[in-house]
VMD Tcl script that builds the backbone (N, CA, C; Angstrom):
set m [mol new atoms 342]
animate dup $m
set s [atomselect $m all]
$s set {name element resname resid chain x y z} {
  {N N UNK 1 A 58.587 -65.560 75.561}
  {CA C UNK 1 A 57.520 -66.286 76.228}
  {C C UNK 1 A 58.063 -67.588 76.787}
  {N N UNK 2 A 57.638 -67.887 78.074}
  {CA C UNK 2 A 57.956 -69.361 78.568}
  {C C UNK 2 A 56.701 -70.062 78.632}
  {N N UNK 3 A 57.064 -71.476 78.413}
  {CA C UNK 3 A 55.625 -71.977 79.173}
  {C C UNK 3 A 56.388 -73.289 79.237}
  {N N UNK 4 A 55.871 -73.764 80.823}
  {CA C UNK 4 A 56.722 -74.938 81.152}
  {C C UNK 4 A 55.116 -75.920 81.924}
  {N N UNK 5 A 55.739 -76.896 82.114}
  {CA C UNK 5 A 54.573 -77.496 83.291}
  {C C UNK 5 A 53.335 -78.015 82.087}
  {N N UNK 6 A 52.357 -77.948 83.027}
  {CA C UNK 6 A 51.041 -78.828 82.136}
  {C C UNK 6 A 50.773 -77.771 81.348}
  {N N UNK 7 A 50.393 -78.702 80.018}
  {CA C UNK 7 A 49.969 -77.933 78.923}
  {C C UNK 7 A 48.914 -78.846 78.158}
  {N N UNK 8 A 48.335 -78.438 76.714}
  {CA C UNK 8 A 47.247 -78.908 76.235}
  {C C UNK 8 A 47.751 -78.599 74.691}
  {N N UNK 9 A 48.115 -80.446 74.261}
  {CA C UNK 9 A 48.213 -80.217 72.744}
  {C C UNK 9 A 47.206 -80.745 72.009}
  {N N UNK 10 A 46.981 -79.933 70.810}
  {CA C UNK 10 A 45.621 -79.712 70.080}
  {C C UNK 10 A 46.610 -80.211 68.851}
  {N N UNK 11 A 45.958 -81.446 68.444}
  {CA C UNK 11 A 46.556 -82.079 66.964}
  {C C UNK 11 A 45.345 -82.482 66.019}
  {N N UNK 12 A 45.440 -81.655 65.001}
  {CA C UNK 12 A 44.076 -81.880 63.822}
  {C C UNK 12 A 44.727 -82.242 62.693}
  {N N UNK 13 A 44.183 -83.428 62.538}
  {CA C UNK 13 A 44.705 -84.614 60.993}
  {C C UNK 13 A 43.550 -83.857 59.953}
  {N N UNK 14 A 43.854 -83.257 58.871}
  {CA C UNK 14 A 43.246 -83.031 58.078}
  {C C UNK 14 A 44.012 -83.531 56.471}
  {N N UNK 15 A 43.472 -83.739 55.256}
  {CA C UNK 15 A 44.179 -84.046 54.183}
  {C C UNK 15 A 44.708 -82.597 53.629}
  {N N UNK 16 A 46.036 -82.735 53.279}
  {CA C UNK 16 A 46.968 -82.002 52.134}
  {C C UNK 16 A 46.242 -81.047 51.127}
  {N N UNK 17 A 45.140 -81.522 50.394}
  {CA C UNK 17 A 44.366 -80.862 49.630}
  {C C UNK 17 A 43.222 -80.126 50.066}
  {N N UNK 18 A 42.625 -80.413 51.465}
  {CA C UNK 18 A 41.619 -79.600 52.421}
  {C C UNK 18 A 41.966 -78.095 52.283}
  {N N UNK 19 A 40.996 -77.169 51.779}
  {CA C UNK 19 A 40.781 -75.877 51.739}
  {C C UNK 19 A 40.338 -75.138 52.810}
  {N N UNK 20 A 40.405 -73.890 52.255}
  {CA C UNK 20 A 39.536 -72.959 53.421}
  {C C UNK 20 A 39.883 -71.479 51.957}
  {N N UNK 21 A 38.565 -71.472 51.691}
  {CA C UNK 21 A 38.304 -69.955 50.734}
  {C C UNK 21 A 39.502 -70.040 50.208}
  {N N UNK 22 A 40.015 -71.057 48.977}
  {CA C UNK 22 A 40.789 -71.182 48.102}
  {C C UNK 22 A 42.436 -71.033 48.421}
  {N N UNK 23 A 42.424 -71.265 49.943}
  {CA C UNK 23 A 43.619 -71.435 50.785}
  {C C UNK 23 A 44.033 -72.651 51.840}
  {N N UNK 24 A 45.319 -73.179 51.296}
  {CA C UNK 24 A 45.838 -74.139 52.348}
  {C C UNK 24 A 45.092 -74.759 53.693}
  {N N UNK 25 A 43.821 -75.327 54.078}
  {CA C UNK 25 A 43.546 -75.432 55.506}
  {C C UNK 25 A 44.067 -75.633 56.414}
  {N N UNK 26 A 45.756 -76.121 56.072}
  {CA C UNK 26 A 46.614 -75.998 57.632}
  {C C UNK 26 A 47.316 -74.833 57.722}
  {N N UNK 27 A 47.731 -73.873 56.704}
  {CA C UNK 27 A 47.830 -72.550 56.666}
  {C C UNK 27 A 47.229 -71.777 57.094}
  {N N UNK 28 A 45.298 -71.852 56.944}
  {CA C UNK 28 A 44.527 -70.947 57.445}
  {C C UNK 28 A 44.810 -71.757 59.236}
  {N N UNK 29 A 44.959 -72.630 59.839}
  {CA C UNK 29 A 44.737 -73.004 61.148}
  {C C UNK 29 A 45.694 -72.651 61.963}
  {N N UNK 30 A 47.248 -72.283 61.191}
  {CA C UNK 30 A 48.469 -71.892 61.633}
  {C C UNK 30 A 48.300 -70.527 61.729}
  {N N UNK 31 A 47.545 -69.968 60.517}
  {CA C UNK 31 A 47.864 -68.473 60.383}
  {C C UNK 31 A 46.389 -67.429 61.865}
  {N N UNK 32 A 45.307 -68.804 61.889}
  {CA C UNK 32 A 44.845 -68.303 63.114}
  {C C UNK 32 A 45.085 -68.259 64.456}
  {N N UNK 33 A 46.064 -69.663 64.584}
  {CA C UNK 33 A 46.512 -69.706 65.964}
  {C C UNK 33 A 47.683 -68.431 66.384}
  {N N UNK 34 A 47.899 -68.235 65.378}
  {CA C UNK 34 A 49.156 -66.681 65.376}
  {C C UNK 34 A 48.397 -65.755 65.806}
  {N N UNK 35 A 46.944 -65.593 65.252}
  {CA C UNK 35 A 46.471 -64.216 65.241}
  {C C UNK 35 A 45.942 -64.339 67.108}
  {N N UNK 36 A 45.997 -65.503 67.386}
  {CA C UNK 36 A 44.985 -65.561 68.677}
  {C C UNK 36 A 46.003 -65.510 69.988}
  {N N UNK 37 A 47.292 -65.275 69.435}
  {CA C UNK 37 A 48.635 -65.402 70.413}
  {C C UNK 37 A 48.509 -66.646 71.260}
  {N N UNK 38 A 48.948 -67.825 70.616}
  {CA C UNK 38 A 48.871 -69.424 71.070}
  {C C UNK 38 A 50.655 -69.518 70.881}
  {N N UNK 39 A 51.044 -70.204 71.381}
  {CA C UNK 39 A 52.305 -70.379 71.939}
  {C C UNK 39 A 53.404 -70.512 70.417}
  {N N UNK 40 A 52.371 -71.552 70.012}
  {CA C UNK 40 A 53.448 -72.159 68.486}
  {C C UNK 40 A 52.694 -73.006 67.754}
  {N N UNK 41 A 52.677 -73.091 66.822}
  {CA C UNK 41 A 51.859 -74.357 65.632}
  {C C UNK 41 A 52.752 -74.903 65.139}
  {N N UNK 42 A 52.565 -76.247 64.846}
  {CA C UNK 42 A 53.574 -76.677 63.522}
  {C C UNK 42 A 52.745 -77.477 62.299}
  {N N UNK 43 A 53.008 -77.550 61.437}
  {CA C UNK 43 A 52.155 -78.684 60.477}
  {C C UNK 43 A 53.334 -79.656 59.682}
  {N N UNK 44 A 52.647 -80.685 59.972}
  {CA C UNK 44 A 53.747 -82.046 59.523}
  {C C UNK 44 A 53.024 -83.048 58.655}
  {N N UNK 45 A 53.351 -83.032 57.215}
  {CA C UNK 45 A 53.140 -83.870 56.588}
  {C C UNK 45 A 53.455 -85.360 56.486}
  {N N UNK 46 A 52.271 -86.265 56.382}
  {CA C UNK 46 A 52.516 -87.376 56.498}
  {C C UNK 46 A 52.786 -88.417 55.189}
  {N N UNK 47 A 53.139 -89.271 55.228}
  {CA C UNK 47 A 53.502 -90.324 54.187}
  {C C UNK 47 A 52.649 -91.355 53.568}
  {N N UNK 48 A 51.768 -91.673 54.521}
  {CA C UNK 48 A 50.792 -92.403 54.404}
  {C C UNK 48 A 49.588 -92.426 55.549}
  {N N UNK 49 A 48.478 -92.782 54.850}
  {CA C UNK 49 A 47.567 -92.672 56.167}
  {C C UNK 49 A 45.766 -92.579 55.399}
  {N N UNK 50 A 45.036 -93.186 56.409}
  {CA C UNK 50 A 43.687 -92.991 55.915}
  {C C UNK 50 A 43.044 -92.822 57.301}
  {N N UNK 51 A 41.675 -91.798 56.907}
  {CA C UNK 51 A 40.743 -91.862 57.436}
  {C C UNK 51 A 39.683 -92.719 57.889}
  {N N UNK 52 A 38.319 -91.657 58.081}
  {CA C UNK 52 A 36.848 -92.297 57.894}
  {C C UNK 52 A 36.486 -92.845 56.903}
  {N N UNK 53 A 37.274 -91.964 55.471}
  {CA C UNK 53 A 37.011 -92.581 54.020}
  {C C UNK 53 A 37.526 -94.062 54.140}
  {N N UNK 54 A 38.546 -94.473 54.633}
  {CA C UNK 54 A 39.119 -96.011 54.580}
  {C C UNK 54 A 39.695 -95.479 52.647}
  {N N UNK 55 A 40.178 -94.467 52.930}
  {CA C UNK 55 A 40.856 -94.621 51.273}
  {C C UNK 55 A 42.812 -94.894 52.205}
  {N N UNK 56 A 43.451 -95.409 51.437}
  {CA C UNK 56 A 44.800 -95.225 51.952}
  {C C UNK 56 A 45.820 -93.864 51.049}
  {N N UNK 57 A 46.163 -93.259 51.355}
  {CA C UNK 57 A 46.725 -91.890 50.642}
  {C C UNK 57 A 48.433 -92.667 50.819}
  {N N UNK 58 A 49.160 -92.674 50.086}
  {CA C UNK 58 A 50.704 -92.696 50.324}
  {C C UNK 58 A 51.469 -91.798 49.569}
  {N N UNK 59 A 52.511 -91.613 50.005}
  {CA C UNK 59 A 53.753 -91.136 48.659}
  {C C UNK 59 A 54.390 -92.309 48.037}
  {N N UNK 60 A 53.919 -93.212 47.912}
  {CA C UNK 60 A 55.029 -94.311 46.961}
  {C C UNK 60 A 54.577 -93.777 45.693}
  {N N UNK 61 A 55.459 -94.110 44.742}
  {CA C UNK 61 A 55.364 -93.204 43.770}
  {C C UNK 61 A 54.577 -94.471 42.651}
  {N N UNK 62 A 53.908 -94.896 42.508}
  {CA C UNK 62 A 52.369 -95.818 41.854}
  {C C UNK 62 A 51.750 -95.374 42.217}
  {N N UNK 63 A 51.377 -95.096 43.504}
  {CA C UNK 63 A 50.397 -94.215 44.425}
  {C C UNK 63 A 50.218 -92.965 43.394}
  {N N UNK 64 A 50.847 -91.968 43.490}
  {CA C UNK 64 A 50.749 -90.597 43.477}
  {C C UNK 64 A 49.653 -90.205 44.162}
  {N N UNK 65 A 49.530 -90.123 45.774}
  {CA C UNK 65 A 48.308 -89.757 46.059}
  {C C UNK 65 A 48.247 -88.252 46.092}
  {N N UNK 66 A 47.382 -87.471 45.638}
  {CA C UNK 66 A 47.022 -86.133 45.744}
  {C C UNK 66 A 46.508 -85.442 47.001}
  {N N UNK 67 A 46.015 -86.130 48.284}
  {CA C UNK 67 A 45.567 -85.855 49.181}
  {C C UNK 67 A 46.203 -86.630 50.406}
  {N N UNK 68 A 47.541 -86.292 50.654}
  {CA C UNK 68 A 48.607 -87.183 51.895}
  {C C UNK 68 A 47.745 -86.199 53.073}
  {N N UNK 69 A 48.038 -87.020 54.271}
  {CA C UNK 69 A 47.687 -87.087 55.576}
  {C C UNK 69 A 48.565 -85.332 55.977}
  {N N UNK 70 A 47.644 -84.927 56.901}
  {CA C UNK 70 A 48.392 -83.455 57.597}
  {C C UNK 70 A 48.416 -83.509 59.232}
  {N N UNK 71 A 49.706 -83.207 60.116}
  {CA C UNK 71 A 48.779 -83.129 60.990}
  {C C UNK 71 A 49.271 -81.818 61.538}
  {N N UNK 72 A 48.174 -80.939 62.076}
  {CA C UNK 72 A 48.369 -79.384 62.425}
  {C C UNK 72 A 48.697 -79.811 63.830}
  {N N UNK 73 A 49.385 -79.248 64.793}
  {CA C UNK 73 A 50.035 -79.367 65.785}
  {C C UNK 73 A 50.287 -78.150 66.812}
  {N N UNK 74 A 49.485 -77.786 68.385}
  {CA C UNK 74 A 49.729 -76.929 68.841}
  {C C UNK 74 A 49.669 -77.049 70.369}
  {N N UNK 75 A 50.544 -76.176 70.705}
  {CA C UNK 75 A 50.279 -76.360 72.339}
  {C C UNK 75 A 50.603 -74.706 73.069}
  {N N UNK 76 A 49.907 -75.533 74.089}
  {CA C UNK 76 A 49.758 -73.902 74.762}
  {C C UNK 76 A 49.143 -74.300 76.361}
  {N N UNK 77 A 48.766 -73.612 76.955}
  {CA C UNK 77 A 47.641 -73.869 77.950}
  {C C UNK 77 A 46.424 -74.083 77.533}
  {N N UNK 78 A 45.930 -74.948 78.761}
  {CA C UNK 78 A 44.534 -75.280 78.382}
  {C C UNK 78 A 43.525 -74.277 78.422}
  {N N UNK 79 A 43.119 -73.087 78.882}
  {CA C UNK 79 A 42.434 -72.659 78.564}
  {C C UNK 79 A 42.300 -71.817 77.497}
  {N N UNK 80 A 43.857 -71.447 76.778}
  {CA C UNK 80 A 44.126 -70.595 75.645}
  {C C UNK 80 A 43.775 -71.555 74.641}
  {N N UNK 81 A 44.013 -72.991 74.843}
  {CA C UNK 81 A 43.843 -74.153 73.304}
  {C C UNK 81 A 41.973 -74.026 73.433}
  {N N UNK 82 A 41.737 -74.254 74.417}
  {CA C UNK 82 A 39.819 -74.200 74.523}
  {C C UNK 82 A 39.315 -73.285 74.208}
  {N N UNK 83 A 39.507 -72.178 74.360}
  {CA C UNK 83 A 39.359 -71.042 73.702}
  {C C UNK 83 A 39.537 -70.802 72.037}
  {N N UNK 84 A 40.126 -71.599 71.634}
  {CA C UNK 84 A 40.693 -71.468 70.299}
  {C C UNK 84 A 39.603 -72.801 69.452}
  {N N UNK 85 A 39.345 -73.517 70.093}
  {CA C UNK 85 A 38.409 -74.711 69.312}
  {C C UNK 85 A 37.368 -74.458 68.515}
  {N N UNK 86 A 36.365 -73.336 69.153}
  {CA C UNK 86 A 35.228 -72.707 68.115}
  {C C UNK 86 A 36.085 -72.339 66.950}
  {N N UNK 87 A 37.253 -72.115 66.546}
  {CA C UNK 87 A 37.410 -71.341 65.071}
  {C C UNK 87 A 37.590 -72.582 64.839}
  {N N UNK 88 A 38.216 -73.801 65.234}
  {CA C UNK 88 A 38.294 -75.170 64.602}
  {C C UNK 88 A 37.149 -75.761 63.780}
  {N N UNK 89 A 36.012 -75.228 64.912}
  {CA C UNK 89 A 34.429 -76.016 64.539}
  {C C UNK 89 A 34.104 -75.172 63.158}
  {N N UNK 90 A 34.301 -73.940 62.838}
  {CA C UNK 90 A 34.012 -73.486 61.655}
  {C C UNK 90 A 34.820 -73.458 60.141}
  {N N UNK 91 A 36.507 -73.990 60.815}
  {CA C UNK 91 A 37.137 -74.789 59.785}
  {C C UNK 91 A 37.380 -75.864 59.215}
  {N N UNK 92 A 37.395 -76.404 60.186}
  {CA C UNK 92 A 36.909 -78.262 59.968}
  {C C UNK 92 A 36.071 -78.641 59.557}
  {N N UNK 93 A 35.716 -79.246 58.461}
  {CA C UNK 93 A 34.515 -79.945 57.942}
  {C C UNK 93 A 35.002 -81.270 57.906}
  {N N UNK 94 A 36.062 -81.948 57.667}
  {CA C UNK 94 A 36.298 -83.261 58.019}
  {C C UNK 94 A 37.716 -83.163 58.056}
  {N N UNK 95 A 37.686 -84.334 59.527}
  {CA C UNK 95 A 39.014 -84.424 60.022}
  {C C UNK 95 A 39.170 -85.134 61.200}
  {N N UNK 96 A 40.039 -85.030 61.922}
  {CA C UNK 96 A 39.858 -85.774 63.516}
  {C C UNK 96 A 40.702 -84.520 64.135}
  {N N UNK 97 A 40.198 -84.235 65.108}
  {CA C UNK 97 A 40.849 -83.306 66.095}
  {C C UNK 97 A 40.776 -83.952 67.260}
  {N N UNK 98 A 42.117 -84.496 68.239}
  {CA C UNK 98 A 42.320 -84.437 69.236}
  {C C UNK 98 A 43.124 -83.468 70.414}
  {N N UNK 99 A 42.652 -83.779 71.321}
  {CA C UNK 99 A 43.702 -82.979 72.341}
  {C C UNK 99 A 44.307 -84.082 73.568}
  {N N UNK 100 A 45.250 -83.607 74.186}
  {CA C UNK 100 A 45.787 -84.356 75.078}
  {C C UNK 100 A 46.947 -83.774 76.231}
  {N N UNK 101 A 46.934 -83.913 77.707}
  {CA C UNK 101 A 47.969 -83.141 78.175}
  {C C UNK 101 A 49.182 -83.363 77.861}
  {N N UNK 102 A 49.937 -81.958 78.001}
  {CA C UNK 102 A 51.311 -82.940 77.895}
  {C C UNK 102 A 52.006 -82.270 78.936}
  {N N UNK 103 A 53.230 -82.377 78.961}
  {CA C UNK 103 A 53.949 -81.379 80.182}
  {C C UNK 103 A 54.972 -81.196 79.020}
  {N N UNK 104 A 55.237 -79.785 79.051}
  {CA C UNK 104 A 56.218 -79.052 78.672}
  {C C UNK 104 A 57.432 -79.141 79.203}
  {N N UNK 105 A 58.648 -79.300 78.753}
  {CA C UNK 105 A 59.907 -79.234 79.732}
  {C C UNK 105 A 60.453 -77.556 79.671}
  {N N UNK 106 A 60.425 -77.132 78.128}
  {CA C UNK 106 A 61.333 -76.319 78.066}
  {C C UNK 106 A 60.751 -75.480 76.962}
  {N N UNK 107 A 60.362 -74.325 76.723}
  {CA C UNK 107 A 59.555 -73.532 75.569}
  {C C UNK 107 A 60.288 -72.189 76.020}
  {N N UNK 108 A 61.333 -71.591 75.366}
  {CA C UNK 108 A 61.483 -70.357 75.156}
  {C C UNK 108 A 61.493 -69.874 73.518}
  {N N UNK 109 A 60.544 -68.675 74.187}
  {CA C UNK 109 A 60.813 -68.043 72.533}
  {C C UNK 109 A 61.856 -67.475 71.924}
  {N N UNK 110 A 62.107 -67.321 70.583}
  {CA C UNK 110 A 63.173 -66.738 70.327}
  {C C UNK 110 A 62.637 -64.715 69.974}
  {N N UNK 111 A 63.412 -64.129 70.276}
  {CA C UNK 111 A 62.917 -62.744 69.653}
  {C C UNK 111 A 62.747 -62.753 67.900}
  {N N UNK 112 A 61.323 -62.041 67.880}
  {CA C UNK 112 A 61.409 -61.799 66.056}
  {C C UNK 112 A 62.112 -61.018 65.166}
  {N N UNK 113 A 62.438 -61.583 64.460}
  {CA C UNK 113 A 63.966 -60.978 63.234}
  {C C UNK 113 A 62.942 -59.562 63.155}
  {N N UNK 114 A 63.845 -58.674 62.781}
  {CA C UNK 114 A 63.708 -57.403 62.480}
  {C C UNK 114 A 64.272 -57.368 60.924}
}
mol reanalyze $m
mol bondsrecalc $m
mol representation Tube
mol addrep $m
């Protein structure tokens, strides 16, 4: 797959401990954008960070926070990421989801291991 030129990245901050039916919620958001053939996901854990709560979550280790910052990460075209937002609205119960253009330089896929 290529995809070069304007594109549309979809980044949803959700916390580390956020579920979905006793499963990972950036797992279930990765494992749907797969099923919906979207270009690529990534999820990147953060170090520190707060919400709406105004709680601060860190890894310093006094901290031990149990609920660090996530952020799910995807791009694709815009009408394949818009298309994909209703399953957001029924996984998300709190979080921030933005989107934003970006331009792609260079996206080739690699073939899947056999």
């Amino acid at each position: 797959m290529r995809l070069t030129g304007r594109a549309l990245r979809l980044t949803v901050f959700i916390g580390e401990s956020d579920q979905w039916h006793h499963r990972p919620l950036a797992s279930e958001i990765v494992h749907r954008a797969h099923r919906a053939g979207l270009a690529g996901a990534s999820v990147f854990h953060g170090m520190e960070g707060f919400g709406a709560s105004s709680i601060v979550h860190t890894t310093r280790l006094l901290s031990m926070s149990q609920d660090l910052p996530v952020a799910v990460v995807i791009v694709d075209d815009e009408p394949r990421i818009r298309a994909f937002l209703p399953q957001l609205d029924e996984l998300v119960s709190e979080g921030l989801v933005i989107l934003d253009e970006v331009e792609v330089i260079r996206y080739v896929g690699r073939k899947a291991r056999q």
